[in-house]
VEXVEXSE-466251 format. One record per residue (C-alpha): residue in one letter; x, y, z. Coordinates in pm, whole numbers, plus 50000, padded with zeros to 5 digits. Example, Ala and Ser with C-alpha at 12.3 -4.5 7.8 and 13.67 -1.06 7.14 Angstrom:
# residues 2
A512304955050780/S513674989450714/
END
This chain:
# residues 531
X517926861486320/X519486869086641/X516956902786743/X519146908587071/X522246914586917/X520996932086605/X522196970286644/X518686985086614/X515256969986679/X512086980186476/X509216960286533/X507456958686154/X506026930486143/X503496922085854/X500256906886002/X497206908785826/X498066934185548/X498996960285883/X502126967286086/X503176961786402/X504886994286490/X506417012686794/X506597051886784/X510637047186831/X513177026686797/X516047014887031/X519337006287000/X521046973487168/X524256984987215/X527626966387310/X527596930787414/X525736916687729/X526846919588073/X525656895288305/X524046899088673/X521566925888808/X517896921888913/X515336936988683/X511936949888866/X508876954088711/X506036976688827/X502756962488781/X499436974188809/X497596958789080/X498276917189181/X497136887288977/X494736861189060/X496876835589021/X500746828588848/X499606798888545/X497226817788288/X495566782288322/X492256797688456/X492676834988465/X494216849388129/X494636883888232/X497776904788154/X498936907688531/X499326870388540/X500976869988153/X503836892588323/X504836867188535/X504586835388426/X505926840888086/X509236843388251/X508606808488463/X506776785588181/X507516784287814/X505196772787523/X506126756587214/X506876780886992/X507456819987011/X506856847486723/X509406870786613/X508756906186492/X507936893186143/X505106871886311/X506876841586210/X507246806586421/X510466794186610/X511136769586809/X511426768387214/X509956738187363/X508866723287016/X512466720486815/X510386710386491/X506966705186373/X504976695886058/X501686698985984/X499336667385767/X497896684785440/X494566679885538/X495356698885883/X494026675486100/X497566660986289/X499976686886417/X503416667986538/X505376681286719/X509116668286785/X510046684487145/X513556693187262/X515396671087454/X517326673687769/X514986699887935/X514356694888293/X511256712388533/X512486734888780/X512136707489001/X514426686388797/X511736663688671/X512006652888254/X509986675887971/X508146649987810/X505516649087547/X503326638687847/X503366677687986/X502186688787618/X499316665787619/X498246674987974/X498656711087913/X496506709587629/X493696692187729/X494086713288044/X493766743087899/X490866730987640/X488896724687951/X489306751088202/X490956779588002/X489106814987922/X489996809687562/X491646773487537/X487396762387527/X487146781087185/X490976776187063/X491186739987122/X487606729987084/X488586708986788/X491506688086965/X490266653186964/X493866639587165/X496996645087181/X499126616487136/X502236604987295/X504056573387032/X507366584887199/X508926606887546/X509506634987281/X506916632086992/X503226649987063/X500446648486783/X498296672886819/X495066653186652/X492106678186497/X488596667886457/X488396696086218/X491036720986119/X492276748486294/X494416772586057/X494846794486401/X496336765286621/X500176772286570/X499586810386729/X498026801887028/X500756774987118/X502946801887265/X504566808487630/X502466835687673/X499286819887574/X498996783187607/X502586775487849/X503236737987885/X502766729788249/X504366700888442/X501726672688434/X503346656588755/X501816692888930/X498706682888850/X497946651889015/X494066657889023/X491676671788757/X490366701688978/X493396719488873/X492846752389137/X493866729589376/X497516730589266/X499606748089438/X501216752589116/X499076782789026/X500696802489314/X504276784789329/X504496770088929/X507506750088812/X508246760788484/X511296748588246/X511676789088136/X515106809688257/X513926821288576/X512356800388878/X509566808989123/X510996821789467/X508806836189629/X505086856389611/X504566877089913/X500836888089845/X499916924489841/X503856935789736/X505836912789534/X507056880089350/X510396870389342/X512176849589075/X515856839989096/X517796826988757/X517616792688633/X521226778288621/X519866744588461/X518456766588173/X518176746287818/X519636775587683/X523266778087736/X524476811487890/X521126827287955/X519456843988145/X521806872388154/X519836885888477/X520086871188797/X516796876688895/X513656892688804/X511236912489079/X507316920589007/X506496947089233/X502446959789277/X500946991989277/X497917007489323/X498107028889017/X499397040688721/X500777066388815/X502977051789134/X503837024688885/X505397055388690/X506997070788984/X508827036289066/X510317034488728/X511207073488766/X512977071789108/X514637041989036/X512637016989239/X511766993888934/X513366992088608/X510076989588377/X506406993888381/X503866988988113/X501187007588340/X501847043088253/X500547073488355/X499107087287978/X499567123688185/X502947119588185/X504177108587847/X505647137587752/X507037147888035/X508757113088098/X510137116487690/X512407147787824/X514067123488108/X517307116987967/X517707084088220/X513937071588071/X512857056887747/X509277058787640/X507817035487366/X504437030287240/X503677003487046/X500936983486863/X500376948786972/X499476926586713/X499606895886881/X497116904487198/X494976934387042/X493816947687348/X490976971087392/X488816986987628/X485916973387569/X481946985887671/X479636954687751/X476086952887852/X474156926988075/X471296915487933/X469806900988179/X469046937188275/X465766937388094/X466256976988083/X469296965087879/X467406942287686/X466026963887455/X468376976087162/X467197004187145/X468577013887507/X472037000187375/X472087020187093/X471097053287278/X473877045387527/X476557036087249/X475577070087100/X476657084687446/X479977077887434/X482557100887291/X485647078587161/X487687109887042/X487117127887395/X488277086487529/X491337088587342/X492137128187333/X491367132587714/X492367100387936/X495087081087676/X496237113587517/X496037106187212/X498207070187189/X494687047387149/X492597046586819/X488617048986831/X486837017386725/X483716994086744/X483896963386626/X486326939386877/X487516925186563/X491116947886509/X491326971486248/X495136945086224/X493136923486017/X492676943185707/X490366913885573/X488036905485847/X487466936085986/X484326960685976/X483756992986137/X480497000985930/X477626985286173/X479116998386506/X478957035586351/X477027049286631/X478577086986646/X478407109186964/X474797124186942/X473437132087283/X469977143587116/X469447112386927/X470407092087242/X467497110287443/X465447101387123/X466037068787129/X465757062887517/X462047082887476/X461127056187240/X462267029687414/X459177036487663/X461917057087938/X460677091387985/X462917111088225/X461507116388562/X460517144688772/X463997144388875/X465677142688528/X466587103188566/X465307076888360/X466657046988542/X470347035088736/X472917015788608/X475657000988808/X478937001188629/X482066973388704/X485466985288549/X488226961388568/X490916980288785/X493007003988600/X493487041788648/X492367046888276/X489397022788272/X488687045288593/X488907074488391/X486517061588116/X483827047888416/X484057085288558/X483537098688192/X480397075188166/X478767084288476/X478727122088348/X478207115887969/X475277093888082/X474107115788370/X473187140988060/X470777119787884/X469207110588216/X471157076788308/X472027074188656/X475727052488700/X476587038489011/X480377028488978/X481146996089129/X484996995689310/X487126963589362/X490066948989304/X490966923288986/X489386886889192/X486036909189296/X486066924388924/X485766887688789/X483626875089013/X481326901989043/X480896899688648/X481246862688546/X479646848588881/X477366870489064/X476206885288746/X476166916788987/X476686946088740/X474856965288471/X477346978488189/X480866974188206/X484206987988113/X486316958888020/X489776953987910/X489816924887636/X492756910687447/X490886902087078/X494256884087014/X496266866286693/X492886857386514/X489136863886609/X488546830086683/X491086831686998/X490206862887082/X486426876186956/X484706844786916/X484396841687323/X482566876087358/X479606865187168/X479796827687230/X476906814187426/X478336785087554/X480056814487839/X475926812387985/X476186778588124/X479826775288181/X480686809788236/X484656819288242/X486546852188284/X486346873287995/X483746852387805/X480776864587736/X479886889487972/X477146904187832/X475346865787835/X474566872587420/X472816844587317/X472396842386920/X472256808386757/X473566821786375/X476726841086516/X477216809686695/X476906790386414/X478606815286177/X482036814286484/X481976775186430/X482376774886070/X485006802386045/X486516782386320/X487266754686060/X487466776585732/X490786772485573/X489086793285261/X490276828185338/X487216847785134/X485116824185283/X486156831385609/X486596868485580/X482266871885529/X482086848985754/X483896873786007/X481276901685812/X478076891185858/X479346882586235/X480006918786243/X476536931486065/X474416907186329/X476396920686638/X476826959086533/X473266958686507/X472426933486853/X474796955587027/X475566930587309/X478926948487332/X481736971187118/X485396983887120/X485827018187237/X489177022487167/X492137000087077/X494837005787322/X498357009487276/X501396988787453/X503177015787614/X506417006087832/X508807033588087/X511747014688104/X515387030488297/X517707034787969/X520297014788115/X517416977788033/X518496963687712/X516856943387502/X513826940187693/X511846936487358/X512886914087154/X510096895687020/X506366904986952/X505776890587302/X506996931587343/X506066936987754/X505616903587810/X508476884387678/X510736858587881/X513586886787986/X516396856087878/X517906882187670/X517646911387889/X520286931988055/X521596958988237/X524476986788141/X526286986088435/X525927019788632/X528707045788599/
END
């Protein structure tokens, strides 16, 4: 199925018994015309271009457009090839080969070989946020010829083929990589991909550059001739750039605005629900605080926090309430019941008076000092805290910083209280959940694992097995009784599920056109010329 030239695109894609569905569709219209420069407004810089050691969606913008992954998903959440041209999988699950396409040359004109998927893999198994949990069961990855990779499992992993994406696990250029401290690439800030656009240039604090690839694998693409990644403070600058013409897209938007932005005739707006990342804003506790470590204090706090007013007042409406991080998407794993802790101010005073914290003399019980990872809404929920706290006599102190002093003021310095997090649960909750619970983030601690250092032996235990499950009822209470232990244990929860919302200029085509949505490759993307 050939999504950029079908007249209209609908994103409906069955995953999990749910849908994955924008609020509009959008028409493709006429055929492609080649050239232009597409810029995209980000919110705030990433740590780094390779999502080798830093996962976050600033860096996905980017290098999905420079590196490339083995397969990619289209909006039925089904396989196809990119790097990989075939695969097959053993019946017992355990050997994964992969025959890779031939003829595809690095950016630096070096061969794609089966030796880049084995070093990518093992790469990311060992230093990646999520590749410790996805890929904890690759025993090798074996080479028997230049364009043959078997992918050999200890133990099975049903979720393996997801993860294997551009997006999430890219194949990197081995050759890049000549030592096994990988930071000190200088890949990570100047990466040689094999993907339709090539690195140019990354002038820190305003932009990256990427020009096309005319050695492309894929005959007459890009259609662009380059692609721009412009920074901003803010949401809503990022908006004014796409308004006034300065960048072409943003998927940073100013919730404020939505509405006003729909009556723009030169503007689309479209709001849609990522099944394949699952992101959330997402409340976590230290426990290391011993204030903290009582439940009782986490339960008076959850029952603090207003996820209607969350949604209603600072997303307007496009984000759904939740609690449990694993997605409402996965109709059989999935359990609100334990994190039902309604908005009751007079049961959280209750519970904090048990707990053995009287208010004082001046109405406060004790501080907390709250990290948000930068973003004008997550802003907007820490401001909401401090005052929704401040009522049952909790004193915030909101820490500021950018994206590097977010991560290492949480997963380093351990120099926070609560935090307001923004957490991509993912294709399956062993990508995605498993690491906010897992206690192996204590003694090798990663961005975006384990923040709240939870240390519980049976959801540990209970992670590894569903890990391996390939019996779906088996796995699905599994996933339950995960959810009863840590709705009760409370080491962290979902406040609300957020929405993919992109402002793109009317005259972008076909800038979604798989479930990759904001952060797809842009080979297919193109401009109407202006009239």
């Amino acid at each position: 199925m050939d999504l950029t030239r079908r007249k209209t695109l609908l994103l409906t894609a069955a995953f999990g018994g749910a849908a994955l569905l924008p609020s509009v569709s959008f028409a493709a219209s006429e055929e492609p015309t080649t050239g232009g420069i597409v810029t995209f407004a980000g919110l705030g810089e990433p740590t780094t271009l390779v999502p080798l050691s830093d996962s976050n969606t600033r860096t996905r913008a980017i290098s999905t457009k420079i590196l490339e992954g083995l397969v990619r998903f289209d909006s039925e959440f089904k396989p196809h090839p990119v790097l990989a041209e075939s695969w097959e999988i053993s019946a017992d699950g355990l050997r994964h080969t992969f025959r890779l396409r031939k003829g595809v040359k690095w950016h630096d004109g070096n061969d794609f070989t089966a030796t880049d998927v084995k070093f990518s893999l093992l790469a990311f198994k060992k230093v990646g946020p999520r590749g410790r949990i996805t890929f904890a069961n690759i025993a090798d990855v074996e080479t028997p010829e230049p364009h043959i990779a078997v992918v050999v499992l200890s133990k099975p992993a049903p979720y393996l083929l997801r993860a294997l994406t551009g997006g999430e696990t890219p194949i990197l250029p081995a050759h890049a990589y000549p030592s096994e401290n990988f930071n000190e690439s200088p890949n990570g800030n100047a990466p040689i991909g094999t993907g339709p656009f090539v690195f140019e240039e990354w002038k820190r604090g305003s932009y990256v550059k990427l020009k096309r690839n005319p050695n492309y694998w894929q005959a007459g693409l890009p259609y662009l001739d380059g692609f721009v990644a412009r920074f901003f403070a803010d949401a809503a600058s990022a908006t004014i750039a796409v308004e006034t013409g300065e960048a072409d897209y943003a998927a940073d938007v100013s919730y404020g605005d939505l509405e006003r932005l729909r009556q723009n005739p030169k503007l689309a707006v479209e709001v849609y629900t990522d099944a394949y990342l699952n992101n959330a804003e997402v409340f976590e506790f230290n426990l290391e605080n011993p204030v903290l470590a009582k439940k009782e204090v986490r339960h008076a706090l959850a029952h603090a926090i207003d996820r209607d007013f969350i949604n209603d007042a600072i997303f307007f409406g496009t984000a759904k309430p939740a609690g449990s991080n694993i997605p409402k998407v996965f109709t059989a794993y999935n359990d609100e019941a334990p994190f039902n802790y309604p908005f009751d101010l007079a049961k959280s005073n209750a519970l904090l008076d048990q707990a053995g914290f009287p208010k004082g003399a001046d109405g406060t019980r004790f501080t907390l000092r709250l990290a948000f990872l930068p973003s004008d809404a997550f802003r907007k929920t820490a401001d909401y805290l401090r005052s929704s706290f401040g009522k049952i006599g909790v004193k915030v102190e909101i820490l500021e910083g950018d994206l590097a002093t977010f991560i290492k003021r949480v997963y380093t310095e351990r120099g926070f209280d609560i935090n307001v997090n923004g957490i991509s649960r993912l294709f399956d909750p062993t990508a995605g959940v498993q690491r906010l619970y897992w206690s192996d983030g204590i003694k090798n601690p990663a961005p975006y694992v384990n923040a709240a250092h939870y240390n519980n032996p049976r959801v540990d235990d209970l992670f590894r097995a569903a890990a391996v499950e390939v019996d779906e009822t088996k796995r699905a209470a599994q996933f339950k009784e995960i959810q009863t232990i840590t709705g009760d244990d409370l080491p962290n929860f979902s406040i609300v599920a957020l929405p993919t919302v992109i402002l793109r200029n009317a005259s972008l085509q076909s800038l979604v056109s798989t479930i990759d949505i904001a952060y797809g490759d842009l080979a297919n993307a193109w401009k109407q010329p202006q009239s």
